[in-house]
N, C-alpha and C positions, 0 to 999 in steps of 0.2 A: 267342596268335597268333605264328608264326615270324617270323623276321627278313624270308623271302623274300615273304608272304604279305603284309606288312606296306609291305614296298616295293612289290609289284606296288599293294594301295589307294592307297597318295600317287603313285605314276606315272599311273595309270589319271586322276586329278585335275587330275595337271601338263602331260599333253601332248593335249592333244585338238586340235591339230594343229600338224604339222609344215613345214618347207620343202621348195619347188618341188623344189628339186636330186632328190629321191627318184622321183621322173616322172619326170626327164628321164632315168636310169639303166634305162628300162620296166618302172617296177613303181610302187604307188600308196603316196604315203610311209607308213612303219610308225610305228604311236603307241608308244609306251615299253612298253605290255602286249605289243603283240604281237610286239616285237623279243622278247621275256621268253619269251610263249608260242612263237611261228612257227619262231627257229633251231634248223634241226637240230644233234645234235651230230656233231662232226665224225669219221667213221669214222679206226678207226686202220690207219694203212697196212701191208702184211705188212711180218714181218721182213726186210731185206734179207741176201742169201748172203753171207758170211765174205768180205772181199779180202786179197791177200795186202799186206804192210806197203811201205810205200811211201817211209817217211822214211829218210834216211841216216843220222841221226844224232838224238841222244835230246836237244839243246841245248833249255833252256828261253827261249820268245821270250819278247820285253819286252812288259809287261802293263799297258794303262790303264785307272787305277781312278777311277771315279764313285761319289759315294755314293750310295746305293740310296734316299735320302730325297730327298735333292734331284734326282733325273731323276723321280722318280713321284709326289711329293707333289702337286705344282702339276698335273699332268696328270689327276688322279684324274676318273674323271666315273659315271656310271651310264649315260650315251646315246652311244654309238660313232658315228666319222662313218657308218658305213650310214644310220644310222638319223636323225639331225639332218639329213644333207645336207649339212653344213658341212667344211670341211676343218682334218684338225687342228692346222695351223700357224694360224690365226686369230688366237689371240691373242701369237705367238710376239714380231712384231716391236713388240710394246705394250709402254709402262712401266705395271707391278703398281702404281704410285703415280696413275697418270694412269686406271687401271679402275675403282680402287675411287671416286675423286672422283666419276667419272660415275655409279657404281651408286649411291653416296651424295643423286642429284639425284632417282632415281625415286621415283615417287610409291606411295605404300602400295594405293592400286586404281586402278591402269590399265588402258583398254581390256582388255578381255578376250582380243584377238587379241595385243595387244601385252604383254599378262599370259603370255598359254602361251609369245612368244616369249624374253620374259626365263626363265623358267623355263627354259625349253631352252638358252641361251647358258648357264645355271648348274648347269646339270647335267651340260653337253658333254664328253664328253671332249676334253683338246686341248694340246699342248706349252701350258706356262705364260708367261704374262711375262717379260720382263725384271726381275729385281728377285726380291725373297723369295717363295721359292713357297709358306711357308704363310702368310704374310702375305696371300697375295692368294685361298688357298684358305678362310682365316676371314672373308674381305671376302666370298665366296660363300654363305659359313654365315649370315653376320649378317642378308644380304638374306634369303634362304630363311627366317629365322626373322622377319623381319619380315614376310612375309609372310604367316606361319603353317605355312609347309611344314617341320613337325617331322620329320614323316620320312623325307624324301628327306637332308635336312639330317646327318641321325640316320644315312642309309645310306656317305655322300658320306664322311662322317668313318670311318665304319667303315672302308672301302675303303681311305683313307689311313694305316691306321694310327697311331688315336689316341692309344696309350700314350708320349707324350711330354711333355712340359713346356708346348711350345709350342702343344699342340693338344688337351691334356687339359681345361684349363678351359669351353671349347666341348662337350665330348665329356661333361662331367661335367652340365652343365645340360641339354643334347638329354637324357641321359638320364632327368633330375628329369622332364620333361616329357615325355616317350615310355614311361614305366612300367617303364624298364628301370635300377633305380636299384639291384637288387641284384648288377645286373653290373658297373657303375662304381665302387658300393663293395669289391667285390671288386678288382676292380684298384686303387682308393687303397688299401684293406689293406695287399696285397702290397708295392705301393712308394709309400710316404708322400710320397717329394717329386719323386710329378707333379703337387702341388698343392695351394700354401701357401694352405691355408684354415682355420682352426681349426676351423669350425661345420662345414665338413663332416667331418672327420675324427671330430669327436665324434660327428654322425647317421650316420654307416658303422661307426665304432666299435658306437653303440647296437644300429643294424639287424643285426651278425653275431652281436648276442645278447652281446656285453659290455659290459652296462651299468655295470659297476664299474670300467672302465676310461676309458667316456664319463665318467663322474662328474667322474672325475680330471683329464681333461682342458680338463671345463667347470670344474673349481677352480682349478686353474691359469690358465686363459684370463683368466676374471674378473680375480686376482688381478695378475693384466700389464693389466689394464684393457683387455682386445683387443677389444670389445664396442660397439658403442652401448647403450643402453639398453633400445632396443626388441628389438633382436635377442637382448642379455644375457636379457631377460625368456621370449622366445621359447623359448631352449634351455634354460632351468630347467623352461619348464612341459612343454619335451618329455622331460626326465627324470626329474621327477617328478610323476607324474600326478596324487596328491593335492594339490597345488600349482592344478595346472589346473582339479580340481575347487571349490575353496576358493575360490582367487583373482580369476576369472572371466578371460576371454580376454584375451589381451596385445592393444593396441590397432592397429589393422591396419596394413599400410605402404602408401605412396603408391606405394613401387617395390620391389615384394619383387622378391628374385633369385628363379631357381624352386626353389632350395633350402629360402629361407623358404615358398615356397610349399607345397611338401611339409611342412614342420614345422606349418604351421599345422594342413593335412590331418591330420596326426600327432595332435595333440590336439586333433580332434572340432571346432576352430573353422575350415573351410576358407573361402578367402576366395572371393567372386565374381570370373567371370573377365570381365565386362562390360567392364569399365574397365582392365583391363590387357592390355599387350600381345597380338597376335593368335595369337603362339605359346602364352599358355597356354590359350586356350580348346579345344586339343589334349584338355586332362587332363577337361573336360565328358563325352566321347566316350570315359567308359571303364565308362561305367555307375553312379558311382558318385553321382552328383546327379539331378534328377527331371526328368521326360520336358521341361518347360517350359526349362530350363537347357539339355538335348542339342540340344536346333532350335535354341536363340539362338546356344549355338556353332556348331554344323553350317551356318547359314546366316553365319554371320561368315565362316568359311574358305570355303565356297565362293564368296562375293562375292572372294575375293582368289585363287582359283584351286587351293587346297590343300587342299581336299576335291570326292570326286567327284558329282555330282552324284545319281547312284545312289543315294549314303548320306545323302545328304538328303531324298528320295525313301522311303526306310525310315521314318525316321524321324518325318514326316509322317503315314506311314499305320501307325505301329502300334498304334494303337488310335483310339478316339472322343473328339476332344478334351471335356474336361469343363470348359470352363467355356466363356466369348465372350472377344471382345478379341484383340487384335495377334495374338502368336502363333497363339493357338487358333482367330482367325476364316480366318489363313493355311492351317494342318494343313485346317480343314475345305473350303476353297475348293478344296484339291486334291483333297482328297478325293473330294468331288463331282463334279471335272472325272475324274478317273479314272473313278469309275463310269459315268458320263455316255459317255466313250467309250469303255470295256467295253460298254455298251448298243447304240450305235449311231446314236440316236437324235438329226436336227440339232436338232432344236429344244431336246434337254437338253443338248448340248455348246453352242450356239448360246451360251445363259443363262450355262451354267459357267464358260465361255471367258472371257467377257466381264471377271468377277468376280475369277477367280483371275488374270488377266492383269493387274490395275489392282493389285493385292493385291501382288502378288509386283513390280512395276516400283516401286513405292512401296518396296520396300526394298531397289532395285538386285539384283534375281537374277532377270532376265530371260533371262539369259545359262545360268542353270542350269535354268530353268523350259523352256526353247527344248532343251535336250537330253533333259530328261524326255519331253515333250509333244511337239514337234516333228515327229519323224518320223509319229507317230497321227493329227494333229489336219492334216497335209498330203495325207493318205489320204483324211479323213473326207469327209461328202457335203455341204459346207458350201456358201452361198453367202452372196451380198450383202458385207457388211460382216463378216460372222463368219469369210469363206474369205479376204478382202483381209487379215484379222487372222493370218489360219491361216498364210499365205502369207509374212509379212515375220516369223514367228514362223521358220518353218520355214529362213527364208534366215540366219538365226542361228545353225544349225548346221552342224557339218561337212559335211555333205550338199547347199550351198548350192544348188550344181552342179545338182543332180537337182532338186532343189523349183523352180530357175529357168526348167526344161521345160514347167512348167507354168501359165504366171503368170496370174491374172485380168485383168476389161481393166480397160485405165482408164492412162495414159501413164507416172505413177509404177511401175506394177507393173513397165512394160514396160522402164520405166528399171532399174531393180534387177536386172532377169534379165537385162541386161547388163551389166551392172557384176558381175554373179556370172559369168561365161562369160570378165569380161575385157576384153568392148568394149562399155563404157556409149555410148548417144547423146546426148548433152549436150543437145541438142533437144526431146530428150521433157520434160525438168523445165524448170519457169521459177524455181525457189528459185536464188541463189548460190552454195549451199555445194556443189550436186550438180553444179554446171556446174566448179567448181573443182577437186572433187573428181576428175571426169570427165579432166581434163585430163591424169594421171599415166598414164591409160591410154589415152590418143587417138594416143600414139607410143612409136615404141621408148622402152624405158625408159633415164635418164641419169642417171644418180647426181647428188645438189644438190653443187654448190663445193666444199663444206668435206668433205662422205663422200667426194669424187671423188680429194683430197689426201690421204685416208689409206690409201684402196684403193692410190694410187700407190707409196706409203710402206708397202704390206706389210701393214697394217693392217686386214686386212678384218674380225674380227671387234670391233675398235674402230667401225667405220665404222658397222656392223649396229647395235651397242647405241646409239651418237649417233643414227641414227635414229629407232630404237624410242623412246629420250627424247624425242625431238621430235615424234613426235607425241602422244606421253602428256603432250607440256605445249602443247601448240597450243591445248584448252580452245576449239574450237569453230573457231577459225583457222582456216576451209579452205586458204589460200595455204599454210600451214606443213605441215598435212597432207597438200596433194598433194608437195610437195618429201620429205618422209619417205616418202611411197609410192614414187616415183620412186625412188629409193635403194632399196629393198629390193625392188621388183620387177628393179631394173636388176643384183643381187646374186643373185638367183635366189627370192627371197622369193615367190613371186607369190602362193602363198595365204596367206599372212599379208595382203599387200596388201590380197586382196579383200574377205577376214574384216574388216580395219579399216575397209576404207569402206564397206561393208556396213554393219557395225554402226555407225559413225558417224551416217551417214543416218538409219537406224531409228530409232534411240533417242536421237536428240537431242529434246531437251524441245520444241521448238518445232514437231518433225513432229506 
């Protein structure tokens, strides 16, 4: 897979949708694929005709120099403002110290609408901080990799120019984890101190085919006692393989880095990636473990926004699960629901609906299930309870807009398909949380107190991310969540807005 093929799958995952600002410019925002696919390249202009010389004199003017790391590191992004909607002074008048604390508060799965929009603030292109700009570009890596998005993460660094000191350690582990480990070894090759690691230097020394030099430098290493034990143990059995066979596997780590991760791979004992962070369940997704392993990752990253739901979808249907239970009774629910409406048939989507909708909410990927099925099952010939289901399925997607043209009766439905357009009637629900909710969209929009003080203060994409925190920690708070809605529609956010109360509503446990 190319580098560019490889970005376009983690984009395609990360933006499924964008901010209002892009309407308001008349065009329908662009998601990160189709900035990729849709721009043309730019024609080049004829040559202009010869002028005759104009200067009087050959004096050399005085020249200010910037270094070329510090104006572009911190700005680096994959998503131009066209395409975000944001402007790229956002984070200019911010302290880099004061972004990363707030990024440090988010939660590992947020709302979903409020998942694509941290995604996009981290992708953005945009002047940096105040303060170290890679400091504050590896506080963007760290997020992205917490959340599993290896390869945006993996493209972010490339764009910056990782052969540095400062940003090769980052650049060195994205690639343990993105399968591109014979090009990061190639780079520590070449120049050994972009990174005081011993054990890597021996597993790149190993991997260019000099093992007699790895040897040497696990003899040495030992000998300085550079090691723990577990690790010590690790790189013997990855150098010598009769070791590994004899010995039996070195006993596994609570916290491998993804380098020990690779080494264990190395010698035939690789670790589960269940229990460890969600950036390695990336390496599940390369074929090399069995079909049970690729869904448990594949749905791990998609519940966090870092894979596209597409390839989850694949995955699912490539074959007939063979056995029952969790996994396999998931694969086959969807299974069913797809042929079911390949068929046409309501009374077998009616059944299948039913099944794989409880199946799939039961393990939070609703959100991916609703872009799979969505668009089909709002088509389909459904009623009763099977179309009221179809319906609040269908307003969980991008498409909110269109499926709210259509709504079934009954005063909730009627509620929602205004709340998708933008003007809920707070009248139709008697619950609380939708009459609160209603309330961010019943007037012009006004930023809450404290967002209003940093929009003043220059700060608007501080303002944006305080939001989005807030209402990824409100936890059911209506009052918190219309004040964070308010704020990002009153910023130009508006479909993110309507995406979070949308999906609020729906998918709270007690609907």
């Amino acid at each position: 897979m190319t580098r560019n093929s490889v970005l376009l799958a983690a984009l395609l995952a990360l933006a499924p949708g964008l901010p209002a600002q892009a309407q308001q410019i008349g065009q329908r925002p662009l998601s990160a694929i189709d900035w990729l696919d849709q721009i043309p390249a730019a024609p080049l202009p004829p040559p202009l005709p010869p002028e005759p010389p104009v200067a009087g004199s050959a004096g050399i003017p005085e020249i200010v120099m910037t270094p070329l790391g510090d104006a572009t590191t911190g700005a680096v992004g994959l998503l131009p403002p066209a395409v975000t909607g944001l402007p790229a002074d956002m984070w200019a008048a911010s302290d880099a110290g004061d972004l990363a604390a707030l990024w440090r508060s988010a939660s590992s799965q947020p709302p979903a609408a409020i998942q694509a929009l941290y995604h996009t603030l981290l992708l953005a292109e945009a002047e940096p901080p105040r303060g170290d700009a890679d400091v504050y570009l590896r506080t963007r890596i760290a997020v992205l990799r917490r959340f599993g998005a290896v390869e945006p993460a993996f493209e972010l660094l490339s764009r910056a120019g990782p052969l540095r000191p400062a940003l090769f350690a980052d650049w060195f582990d994205l690639s343990m984890l993105n399968g591109a480990e014979a090009e990061a070894c190639a780079d520590l090759r070449a120049a050994p101190g972009l990174l005081d690691d011993g054990a890597a230097q021996i597993y790149c020394t190993a991997l260019t085919g000099d093992w007699r030099t790895a040897a040497l430098l696990f003899e040495t290493g030992r000998a300085l006692d550079a090691w723990d034990a577990p690790r010590r143990d690790l790189l013997e059995q990855f150098l010598d393989p009769d070791m590994a066979e004899t010995g039996g596997p070195p006993v596994p780590m609570n916290n491998p880095t993804p380098l020990d991760f690779r080494l264990f791979e190395a010698i035939g004992s690789p670790l589960p990636t269940r229990g460890l962070p969600a950036a390695f369940a990336m390496a599940d997704l390369r074929g090399t473990v069995g079909w049970k392993a690729e869904i448990e990752a594949a749905e791990r990253l998609a519940r966090s926004g870092a894979l596209a739901p597409g390839r989850l979808m694949g995955l699912y249907t490539r074959q007939r699960p063979a056995a029952s239970g969790g996994v396999w009774d998931r694969a086959a629910a969807v299974q069913s629901l797809e042929a079911a409406v390949q068929g046409g048939a309501a009374d077998d989507i009616t059944a299948a609906l039913t099944d794989a909708w409880q199946r799939m909410r039961d393990e939070g990927l609703e959100i991916a299930f609703a872009q799979i099925f969505g668009a089909q099952l709002a088509a389909a010939d459904l009623d009763g309870a099977a179309r009221a289901l179809a319906y609040r399925i269908a307003l969980l997607t991008p498409d909110y807009e269109a499926a709210a043209a259509n709504p079934p009766p009954g005063n909730d439905a009627l509620f929602l398909a205004g709340l998708a357009q933008g003007r809920p009637n707070a009248a139709l629900v008697g619950t609380g949380d939708g009459r609160v909710i209603a309330t961010a969209f019943a007037q012009p929009p006004r930023p809450a107190p404290d967002h209003a003080l940093l929009i003043q203060q220059g700060k608007l994409g501080e303002a944006v991310l305080s939001a989005a925190l807030q209402f990824d920690r409100a936890s059911g708070d209506p009052g918190e969540m219309a004040a964070a809605l308010s704020t990002l529609r009153s910023v130009g956010l508006e479909d993110t807005a309507r995406r979070a109360a949308l999906q609020a509503l729906i998918l709270d446990p007690a609907e």
